[in-house]
C-alpha positions as CSV (number, residue, x, y, z in Angstrom):
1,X,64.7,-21.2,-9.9
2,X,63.0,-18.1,-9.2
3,X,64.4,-16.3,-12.5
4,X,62.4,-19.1,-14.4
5,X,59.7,-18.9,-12.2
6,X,59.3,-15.2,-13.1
7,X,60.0,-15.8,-17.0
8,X,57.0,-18.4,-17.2
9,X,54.8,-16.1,-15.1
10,X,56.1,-13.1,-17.5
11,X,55.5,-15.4,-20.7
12,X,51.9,-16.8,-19.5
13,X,50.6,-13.2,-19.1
14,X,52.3,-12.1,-22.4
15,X,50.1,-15.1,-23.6
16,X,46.8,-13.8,-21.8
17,X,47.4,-10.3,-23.1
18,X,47.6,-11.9,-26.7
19,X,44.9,-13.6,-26.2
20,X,42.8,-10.5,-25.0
21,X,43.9,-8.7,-27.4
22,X,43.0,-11.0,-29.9
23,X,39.4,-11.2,-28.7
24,X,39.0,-7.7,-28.8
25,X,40.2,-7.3,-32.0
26,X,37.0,-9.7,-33.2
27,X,34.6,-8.2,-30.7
28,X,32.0,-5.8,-32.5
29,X,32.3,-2.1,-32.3
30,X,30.0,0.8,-32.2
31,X,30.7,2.3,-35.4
32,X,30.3,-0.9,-38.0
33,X,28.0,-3.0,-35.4
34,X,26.2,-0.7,-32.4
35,X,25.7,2.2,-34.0
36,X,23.1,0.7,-37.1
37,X,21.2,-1.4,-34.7
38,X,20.3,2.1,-32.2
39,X,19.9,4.2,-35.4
40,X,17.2,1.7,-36.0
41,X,15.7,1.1,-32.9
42,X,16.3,3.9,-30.1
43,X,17.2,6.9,-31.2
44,X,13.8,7.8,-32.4
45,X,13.0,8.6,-28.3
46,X,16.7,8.5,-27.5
47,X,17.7,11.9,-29.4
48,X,17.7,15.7,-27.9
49,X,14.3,16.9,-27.6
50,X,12.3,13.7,-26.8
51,X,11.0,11.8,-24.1
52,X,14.3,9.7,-23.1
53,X,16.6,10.9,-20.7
54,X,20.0,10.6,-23.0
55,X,20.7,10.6,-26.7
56,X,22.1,7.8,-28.4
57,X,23.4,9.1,-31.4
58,X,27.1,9.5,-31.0
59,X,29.9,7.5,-29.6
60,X,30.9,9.5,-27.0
61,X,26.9,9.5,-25.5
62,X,26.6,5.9,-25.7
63,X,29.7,5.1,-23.9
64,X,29.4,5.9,-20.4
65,X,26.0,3.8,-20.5
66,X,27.2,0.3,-22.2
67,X,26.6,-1.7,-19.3
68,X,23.5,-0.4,-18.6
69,X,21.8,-0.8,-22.4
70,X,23.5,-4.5,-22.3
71,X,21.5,-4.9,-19.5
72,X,18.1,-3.2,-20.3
73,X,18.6,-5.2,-24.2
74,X,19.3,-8.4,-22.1
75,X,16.3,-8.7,-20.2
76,X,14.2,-6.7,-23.5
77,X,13.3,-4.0,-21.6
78,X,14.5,-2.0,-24.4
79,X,13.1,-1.1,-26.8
80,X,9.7,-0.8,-25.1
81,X,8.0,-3.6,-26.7
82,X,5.3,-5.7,-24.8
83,X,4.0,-8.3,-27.8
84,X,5.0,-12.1,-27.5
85,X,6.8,-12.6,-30.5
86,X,4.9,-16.2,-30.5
87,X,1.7,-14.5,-32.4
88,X,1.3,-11.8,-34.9
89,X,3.5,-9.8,-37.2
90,X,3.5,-6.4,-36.6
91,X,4.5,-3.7,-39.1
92,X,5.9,-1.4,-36.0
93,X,8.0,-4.0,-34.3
94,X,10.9,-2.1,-32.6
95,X,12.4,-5.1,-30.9
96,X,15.4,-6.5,-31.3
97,X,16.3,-9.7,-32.3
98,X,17.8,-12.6,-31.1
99,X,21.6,-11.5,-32.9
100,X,21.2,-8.0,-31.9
101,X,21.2,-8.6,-28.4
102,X,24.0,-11.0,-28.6
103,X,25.8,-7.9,-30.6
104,X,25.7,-5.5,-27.9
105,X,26.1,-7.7,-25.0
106,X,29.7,-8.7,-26.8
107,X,30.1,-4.7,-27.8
108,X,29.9,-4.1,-24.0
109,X,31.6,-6.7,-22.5
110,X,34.6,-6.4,-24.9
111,X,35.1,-2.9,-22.8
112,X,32.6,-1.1,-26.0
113,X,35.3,-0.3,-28.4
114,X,34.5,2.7,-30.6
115,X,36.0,1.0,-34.2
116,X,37.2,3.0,-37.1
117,X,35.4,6.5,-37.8
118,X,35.0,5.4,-41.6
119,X,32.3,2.7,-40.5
120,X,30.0,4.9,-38.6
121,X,26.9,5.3,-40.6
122,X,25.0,8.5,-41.1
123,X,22.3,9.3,-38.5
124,X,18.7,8.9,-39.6
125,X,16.6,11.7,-41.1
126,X,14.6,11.9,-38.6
127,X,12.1,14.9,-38.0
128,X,12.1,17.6,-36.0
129,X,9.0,18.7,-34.1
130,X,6.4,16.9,-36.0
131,X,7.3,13.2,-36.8
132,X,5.4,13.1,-39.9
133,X,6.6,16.4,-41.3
134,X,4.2,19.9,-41.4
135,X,0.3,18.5,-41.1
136,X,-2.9,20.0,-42.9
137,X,-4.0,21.7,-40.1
138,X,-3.4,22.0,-36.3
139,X,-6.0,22.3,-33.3
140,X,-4.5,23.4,-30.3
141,X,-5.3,23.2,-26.6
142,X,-6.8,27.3,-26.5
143,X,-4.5,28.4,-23.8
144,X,-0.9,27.3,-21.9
145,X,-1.8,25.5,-18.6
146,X,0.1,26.1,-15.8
147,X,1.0,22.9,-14.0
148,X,2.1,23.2,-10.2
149,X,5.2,22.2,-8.8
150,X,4.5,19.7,-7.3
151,X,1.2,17.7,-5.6
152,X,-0.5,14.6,-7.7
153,X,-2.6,15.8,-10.0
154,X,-6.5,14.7,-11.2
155,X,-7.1,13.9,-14.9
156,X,-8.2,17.4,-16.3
157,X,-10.5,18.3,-19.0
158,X,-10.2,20.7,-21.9
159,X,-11.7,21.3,-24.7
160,X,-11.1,23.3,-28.3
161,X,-13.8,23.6,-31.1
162,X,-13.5,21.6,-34.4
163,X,-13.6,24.3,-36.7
164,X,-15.1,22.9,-39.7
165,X,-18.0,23.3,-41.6
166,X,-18.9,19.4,-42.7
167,X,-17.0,16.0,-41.5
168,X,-13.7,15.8,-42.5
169,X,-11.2,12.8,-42.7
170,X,-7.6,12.4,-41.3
171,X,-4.8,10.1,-42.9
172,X,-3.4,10.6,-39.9
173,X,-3.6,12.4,-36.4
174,X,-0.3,12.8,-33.9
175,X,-0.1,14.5,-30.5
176,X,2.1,16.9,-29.9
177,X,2.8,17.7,-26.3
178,X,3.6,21.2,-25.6
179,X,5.6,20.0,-22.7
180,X,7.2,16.6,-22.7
181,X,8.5,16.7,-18.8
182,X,5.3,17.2,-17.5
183,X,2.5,15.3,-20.2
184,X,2.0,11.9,-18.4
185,X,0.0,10.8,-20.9
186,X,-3.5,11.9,-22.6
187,X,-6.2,11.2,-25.1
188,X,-8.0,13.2,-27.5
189,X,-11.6,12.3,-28.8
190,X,-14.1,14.7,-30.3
191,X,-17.4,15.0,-28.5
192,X,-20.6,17.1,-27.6
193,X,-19.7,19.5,-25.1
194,X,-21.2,19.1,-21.5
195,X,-25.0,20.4,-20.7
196,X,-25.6,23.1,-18.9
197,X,-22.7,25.0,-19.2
198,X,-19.8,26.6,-21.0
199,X,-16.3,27.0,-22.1
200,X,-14.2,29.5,-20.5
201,X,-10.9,31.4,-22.3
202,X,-9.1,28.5,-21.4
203,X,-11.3,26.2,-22.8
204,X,-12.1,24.3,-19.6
205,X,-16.1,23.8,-18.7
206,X,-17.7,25.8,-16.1
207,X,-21.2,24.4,-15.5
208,X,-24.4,26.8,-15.0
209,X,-23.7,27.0,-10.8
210,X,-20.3,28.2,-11.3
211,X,-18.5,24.6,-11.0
212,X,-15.6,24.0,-13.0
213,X,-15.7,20.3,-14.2
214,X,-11.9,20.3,-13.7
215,X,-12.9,20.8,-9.6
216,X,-11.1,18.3,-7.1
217,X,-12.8,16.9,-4.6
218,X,-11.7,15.3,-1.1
219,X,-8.6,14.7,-1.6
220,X,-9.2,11.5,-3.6
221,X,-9.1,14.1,-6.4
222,X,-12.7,13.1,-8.0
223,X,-14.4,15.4,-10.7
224,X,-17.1,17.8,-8.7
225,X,-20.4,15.6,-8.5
226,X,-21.9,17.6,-10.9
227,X,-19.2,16.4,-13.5
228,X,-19.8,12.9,-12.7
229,X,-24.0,13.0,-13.1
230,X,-22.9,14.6,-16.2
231,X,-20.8,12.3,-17.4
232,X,-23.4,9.0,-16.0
233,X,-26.3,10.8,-18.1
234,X,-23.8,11.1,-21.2
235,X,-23.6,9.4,-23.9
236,X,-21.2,6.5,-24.8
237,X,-17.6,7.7,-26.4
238,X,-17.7,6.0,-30.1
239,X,-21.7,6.5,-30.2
240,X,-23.9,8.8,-31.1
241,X,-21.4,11.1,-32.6
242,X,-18.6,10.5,-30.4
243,X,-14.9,9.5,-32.0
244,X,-12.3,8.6,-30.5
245,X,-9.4,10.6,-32.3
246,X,-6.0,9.2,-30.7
247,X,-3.6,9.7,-27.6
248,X,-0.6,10.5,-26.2
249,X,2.0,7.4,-24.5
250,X,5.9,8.3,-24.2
251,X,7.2,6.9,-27.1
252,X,4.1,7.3,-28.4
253,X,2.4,10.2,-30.8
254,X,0.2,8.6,-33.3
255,X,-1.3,5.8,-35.1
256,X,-0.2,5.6,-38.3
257,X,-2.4,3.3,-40.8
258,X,-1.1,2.0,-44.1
259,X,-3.8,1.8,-46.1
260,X,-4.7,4.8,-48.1
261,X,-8.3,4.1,-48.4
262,X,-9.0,4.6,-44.8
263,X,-9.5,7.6,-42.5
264,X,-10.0,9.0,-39.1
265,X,-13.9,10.9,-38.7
266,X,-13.5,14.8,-37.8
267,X,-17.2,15.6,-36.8
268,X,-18.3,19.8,-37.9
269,X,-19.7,21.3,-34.9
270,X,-18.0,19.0,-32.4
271,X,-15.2,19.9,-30.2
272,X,-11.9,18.2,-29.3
273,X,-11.8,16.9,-25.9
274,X,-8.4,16.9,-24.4
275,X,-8.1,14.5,-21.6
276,X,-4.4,15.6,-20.0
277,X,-2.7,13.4,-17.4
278,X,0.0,15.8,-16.2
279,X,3.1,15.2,-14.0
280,X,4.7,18.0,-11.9
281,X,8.5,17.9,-11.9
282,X,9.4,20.1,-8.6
283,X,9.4,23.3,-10.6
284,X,6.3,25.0,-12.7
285,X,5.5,24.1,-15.7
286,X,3.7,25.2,-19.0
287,X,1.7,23.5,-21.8
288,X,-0.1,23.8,-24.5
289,X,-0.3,20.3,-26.6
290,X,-1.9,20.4,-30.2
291,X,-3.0,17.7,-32.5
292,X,-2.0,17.5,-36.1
293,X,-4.0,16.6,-38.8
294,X,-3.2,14.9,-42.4
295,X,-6.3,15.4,-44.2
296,X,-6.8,12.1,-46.3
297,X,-6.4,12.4,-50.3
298,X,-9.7,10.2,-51.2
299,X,-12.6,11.3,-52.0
300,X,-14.2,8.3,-51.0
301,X,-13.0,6.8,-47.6
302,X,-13.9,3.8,-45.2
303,X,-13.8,5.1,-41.4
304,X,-11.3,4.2,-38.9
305,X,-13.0,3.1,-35.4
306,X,-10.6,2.6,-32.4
307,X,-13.0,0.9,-29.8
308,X,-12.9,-1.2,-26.9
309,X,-13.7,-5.3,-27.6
310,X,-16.6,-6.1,-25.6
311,X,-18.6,-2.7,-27.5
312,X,-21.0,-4.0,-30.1
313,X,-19.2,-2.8,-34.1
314,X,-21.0,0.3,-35.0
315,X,-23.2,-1.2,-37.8
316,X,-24.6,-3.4,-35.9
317,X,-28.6,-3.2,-34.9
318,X,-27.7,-5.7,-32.5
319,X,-26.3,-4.0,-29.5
320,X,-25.0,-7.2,-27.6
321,X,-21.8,-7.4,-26.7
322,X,-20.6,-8.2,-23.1
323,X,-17.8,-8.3,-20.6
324,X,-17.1,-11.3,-18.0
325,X,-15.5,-9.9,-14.3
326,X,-14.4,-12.7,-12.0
327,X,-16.4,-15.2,-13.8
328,X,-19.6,-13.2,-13.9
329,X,-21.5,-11.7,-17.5
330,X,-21.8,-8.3,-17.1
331,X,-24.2,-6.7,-20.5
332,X,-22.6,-4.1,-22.5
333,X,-22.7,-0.8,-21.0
334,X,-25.1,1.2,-23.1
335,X,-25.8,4.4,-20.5
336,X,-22.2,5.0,-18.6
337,X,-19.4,6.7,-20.2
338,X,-17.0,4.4,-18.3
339,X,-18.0,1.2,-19.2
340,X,-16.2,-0.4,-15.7
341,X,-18.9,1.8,-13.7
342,X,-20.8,-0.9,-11.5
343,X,-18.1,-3.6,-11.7
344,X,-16.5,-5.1,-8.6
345,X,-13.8,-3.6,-6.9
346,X,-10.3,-5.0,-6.9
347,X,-9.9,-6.5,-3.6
348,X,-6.7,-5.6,-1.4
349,X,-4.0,-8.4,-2.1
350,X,-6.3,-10.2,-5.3
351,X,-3.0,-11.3,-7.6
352,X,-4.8,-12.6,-10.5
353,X,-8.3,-10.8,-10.7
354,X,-9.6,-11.3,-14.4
355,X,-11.6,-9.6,-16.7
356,X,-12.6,-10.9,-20.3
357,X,-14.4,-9.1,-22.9
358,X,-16.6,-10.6,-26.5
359,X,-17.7,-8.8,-29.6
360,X,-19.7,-10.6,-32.4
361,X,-18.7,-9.5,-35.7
362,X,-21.9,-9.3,-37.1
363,X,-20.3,-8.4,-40.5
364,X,-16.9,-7.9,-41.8
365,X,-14.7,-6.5,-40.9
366,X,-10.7,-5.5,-41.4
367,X,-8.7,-5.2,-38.4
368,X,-5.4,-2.8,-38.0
369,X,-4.1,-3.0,-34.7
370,X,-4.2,-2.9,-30.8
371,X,-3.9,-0.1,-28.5
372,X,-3.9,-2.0,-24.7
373,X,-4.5,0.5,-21.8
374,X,-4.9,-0.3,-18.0
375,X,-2.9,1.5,-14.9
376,X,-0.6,0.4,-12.1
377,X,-2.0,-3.1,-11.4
378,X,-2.5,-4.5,-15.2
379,X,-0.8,-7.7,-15.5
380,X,-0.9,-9.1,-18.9
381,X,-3.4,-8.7,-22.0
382,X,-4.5,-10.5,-25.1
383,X,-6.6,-10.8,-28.0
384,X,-8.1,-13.6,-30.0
385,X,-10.7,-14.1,-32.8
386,X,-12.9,-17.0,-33.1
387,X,-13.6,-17.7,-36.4
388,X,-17.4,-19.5,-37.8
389,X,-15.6,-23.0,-38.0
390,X,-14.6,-22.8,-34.2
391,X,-11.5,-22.1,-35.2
392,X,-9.5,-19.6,-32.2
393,X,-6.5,-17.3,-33.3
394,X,-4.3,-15.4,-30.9
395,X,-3.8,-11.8,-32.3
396,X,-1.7,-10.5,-30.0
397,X,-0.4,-11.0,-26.5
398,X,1.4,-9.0,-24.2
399,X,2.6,-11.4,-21.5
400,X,4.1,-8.5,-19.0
401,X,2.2,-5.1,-19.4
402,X,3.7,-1.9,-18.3
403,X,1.8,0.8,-17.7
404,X,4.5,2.8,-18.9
405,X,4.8,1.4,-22.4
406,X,1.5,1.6,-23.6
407,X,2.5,0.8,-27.6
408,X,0.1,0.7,-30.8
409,X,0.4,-2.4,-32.4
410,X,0.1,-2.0,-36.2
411,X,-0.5,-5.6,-37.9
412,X,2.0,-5.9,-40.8
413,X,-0.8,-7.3,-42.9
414,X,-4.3,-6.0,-42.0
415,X,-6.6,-9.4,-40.9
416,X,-9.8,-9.9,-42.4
417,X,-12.5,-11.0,-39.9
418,X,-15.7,-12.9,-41.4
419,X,-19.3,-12.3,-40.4
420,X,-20.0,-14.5,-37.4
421,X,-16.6,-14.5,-35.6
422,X,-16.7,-13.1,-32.4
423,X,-13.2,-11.0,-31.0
424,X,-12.6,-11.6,-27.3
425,X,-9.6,-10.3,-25.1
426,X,-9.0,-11.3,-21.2
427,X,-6.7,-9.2,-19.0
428,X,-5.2,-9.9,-15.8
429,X,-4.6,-7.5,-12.7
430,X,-2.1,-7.6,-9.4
431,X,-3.0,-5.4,-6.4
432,X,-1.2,-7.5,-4.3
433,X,2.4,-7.3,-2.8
434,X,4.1,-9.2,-5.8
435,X,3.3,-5.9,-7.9
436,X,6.2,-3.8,-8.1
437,X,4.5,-1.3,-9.5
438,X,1.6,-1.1,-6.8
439,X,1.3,2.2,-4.7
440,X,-0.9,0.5,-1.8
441,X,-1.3,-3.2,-2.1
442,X,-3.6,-3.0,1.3
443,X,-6.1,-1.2,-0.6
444,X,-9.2,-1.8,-2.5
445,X,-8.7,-0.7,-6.0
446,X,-11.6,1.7,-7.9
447,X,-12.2,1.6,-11.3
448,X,-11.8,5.0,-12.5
449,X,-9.5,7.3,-14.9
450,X,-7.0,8.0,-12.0
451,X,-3.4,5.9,-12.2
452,X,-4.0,4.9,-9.0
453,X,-7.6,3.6,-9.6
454,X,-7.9,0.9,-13.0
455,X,-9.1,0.8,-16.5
456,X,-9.8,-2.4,-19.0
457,X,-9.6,-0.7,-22.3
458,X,-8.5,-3.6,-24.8
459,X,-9.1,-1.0,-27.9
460,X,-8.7,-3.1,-31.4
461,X,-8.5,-0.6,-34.5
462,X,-10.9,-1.4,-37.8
463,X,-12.8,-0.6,-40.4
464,X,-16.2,-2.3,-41.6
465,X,-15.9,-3.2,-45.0
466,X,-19.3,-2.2,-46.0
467,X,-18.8,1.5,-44.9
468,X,-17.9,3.9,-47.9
469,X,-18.0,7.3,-46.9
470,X,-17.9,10.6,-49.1
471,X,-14.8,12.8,-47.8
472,X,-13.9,16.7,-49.0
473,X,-10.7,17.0,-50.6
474,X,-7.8,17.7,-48.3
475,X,-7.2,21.0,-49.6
476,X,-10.8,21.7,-48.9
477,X,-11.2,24.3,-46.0
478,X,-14.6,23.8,-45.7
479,X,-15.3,28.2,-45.4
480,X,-12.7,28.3,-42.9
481,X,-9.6,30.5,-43.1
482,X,-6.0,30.8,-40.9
483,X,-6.7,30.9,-37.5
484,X,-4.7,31.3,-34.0
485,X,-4.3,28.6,-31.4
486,X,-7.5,28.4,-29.9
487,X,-9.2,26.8,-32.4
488,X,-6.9,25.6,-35.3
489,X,-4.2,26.5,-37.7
490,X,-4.2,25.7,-41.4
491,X,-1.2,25.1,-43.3
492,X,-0.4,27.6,-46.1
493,X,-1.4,26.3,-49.4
């Protein structure tokens, strides 16, 4: 009895093992089935040299971590993609679909087989340093700054002159972090500099009395008050000169536009104002980030404006526009640089405080994209466009932001907006305990530029389709020659 007792059990796991080995023989492997789906979609950060903390480019990297991808894929989040797939179609879409999830969740739980050597496909060509190849020209940050160990740190100021002689117009503009450990994130715009002042070596501003604008104050880490007067008697970024150039996200170093016919504003005479975030990583730290510049081929462009819904379009003699906080109109902000200056206060434990935003499109325009930007206690974003007939669209909608994913969303087809619409977004904000991600859910949240203060910033990308604009030829120096960091560095013709 037992002998046959022993010969079932024996023949019943011989049956199991044929079975297994059967199923694994049909599961996927990484060489004909993993492999093309992260060459598509991760190893553009997940490669040596970029902002991801392993590569994903061979068999032998991807292994140990197989449970952990099927697990970030499972619950999408990776890739870093915020958009509900329900509205819009987006030319940058790095989300994975429904059968590639299901593909590396079998991979993995078949034990992540590598397969046969002869399937694996070649890597991607994809650049070193600069993504888009060697740009026209480089401005640079005019000295290395030295980032402390350790301590949080304010939002600092640079600046670096725009060395050319007329306007000139970019194709395209990427960030290029000297440092990747220790850039949190940053935006460039060109602008006037400060009054009553000057740029030191390092190109930060030291006003008349000796103050630097880069000064921290009482431990909340506040510009010096002469910065902020300054900066309340300023003039609105996007107005009056100002141009809001592009920024700098992990995962994210420019905002590449299609269409050959449009371009990006350099103003002659202005200066590049580097707005750095910076993250000390227990050791010092050293950068110096630069922007690249792809001078546009046409001599005749339409300009590229990045600006918040809720600012009037910059054609418009009408200068309404307006924002609703809590339920309340508030005007557009036509004499703060921060157009959140004066509005209420997020309140300690407030889960769902809401802010909504309306620009009329008093004629029309073509819209590109999104960039969405708020800190620690933004809870979801979206844009719309009512159209003349009453008609309301969703453009986009990112149901769960994270601050830490801040993506550009490039429409696959550009949208065409009619005189008489009017674009709106609404955002959503949890400082209370149900916010992972908030630092002090008892406290009473500031808007500011700081992480742990908040921002609105629903920025929509366009063109007005009247505009036609006379641009220099991109070999055009304009009278300037090869220069060192400080100000800019031209690429040999």
């Amino acid at each position: 009895m037992k002998r046959t007792v022993w010969v079932m059990g024996l023949g019943a796991a011989l049956s199991l093992a044929g079975a297994r080995n059967a199923g694994a023989a049909d599961a996927p492997t990484f060489t004909k089935d993993v492999a093309p789906i992260l060459f598509a979609k991760c190893v553009s950060c997940h490669r040596p040299g970029e902002v991801a903390p392993m590569s994903l480019l061979k068999y032998e990297q991807v292994r140990p971590w197989s449970k952990a991808i099927r697990q970030k894929v499972t619950t999408r989040e990776m890739p870093p993609w915020g958009a509900d797939p329900r509205y819009g179609k987006f030319a940058n879409d790095m989300s994975l679909t429904d059968a590639q999830i299901q593909t590396i969740v079998a991979w993995a739980e078949a034990g992540a087989p590598k397969g046969d050597d002869k399937d694996m496909p070649e890597p991607p060509a994809i650049a070193t340093g600069w993504t888009y190849g060697e740009p026209d020209y480089v401005i640079s940050m005019m000295a290395p700054y030295h980032v402390p160990p350790e301590g949080e740190m304010p939002n600092l100021s640079f600046f670096s002159p725009i060395p050319f002689k007329e306007d000139r117009f970019a194709r395209l503009l990427e960030w290029r972090p000297g440092n990747r450990s220790v850039v949190h994130h940053g935006t460039a715009d060109a602008r006037e500099l400060p009054s009553g002042g000057k740029l030191d070596a390092g190109g930060e501003f030291i006003y008349d009395d000796g103050t630097k604008e880069n000064d921290a104050q009482n431990f909340r880490l506040q510009r010096s008050e002469r910065s902020i007067q300054n900066a309340l008697a300023g003039i609105r970024l996007g107005g009056a000169g100002g141009v809001r150039l592009t920024d700098y996200v992990p995962g994210r170093t420019a905002m590449p536009i299609s269409d050959p016919n449009v371009g990006t504003r350099l103003p002659a005479g202005m200066y590049v104002h580097w707005g750095m975030h910076y993250q000390p990583t227990g050791r010092p730290e050293i950068d110096q980030s630069r922007l690249g510049i792809w001078f546009t081929e046409k001599t005749v462009v339409q300009e590229v404006y990045r600006r918040q819904v809720g600012d009037p379009l910059p054609s418009s003699a009408d200068r309404t526009g307006f924002f609703r906080v809590q339920g309340v109109d508030i005007p557009h902000n036509t004499r703060f640089m921060r157009e959140e200056l004066g509005w209420p206060n997020l309140e300690a434990g407030v889960d769902n405080y809401e802010v909504m935003s309306f620009t009329p499109v008093t004629e029309p325009i073509t819209l590109f994209g999104f960039t969405p930007h708020m800190h620690l206690r933004g809870k979801d974003k979206a844009w719309f466009v009512t159209y003349p007939d009453g008609r309301q669209e969703t453009l986009l909608s990112i149901p769960k932001y994270d601050f830490n994913w801040q993506n550009y969303y490039e429409l696959a087809h550009p949208i065409k907006i009619p005189s008489g619409s009017v674009v709106s977004s609404v955002a959503h904000y949890n400082n209370g305990v149900s916010n992972k991600f908030n630092p002090a859910p008892d406290k009473e949240v500031y808007w500011s530029e700081q992480s742990w203060d908040e921002m609105y910033c629903p920025f929509v990308v366009y063109t007005v389709d009247s505009q036609t604009i006379k641009s220099a030829p991109s070999k055009s120096t304009s009278g300037t020659s090869s220069k060192s960091a400080k100000s800019g560095k031209q690429r040999p013709q």
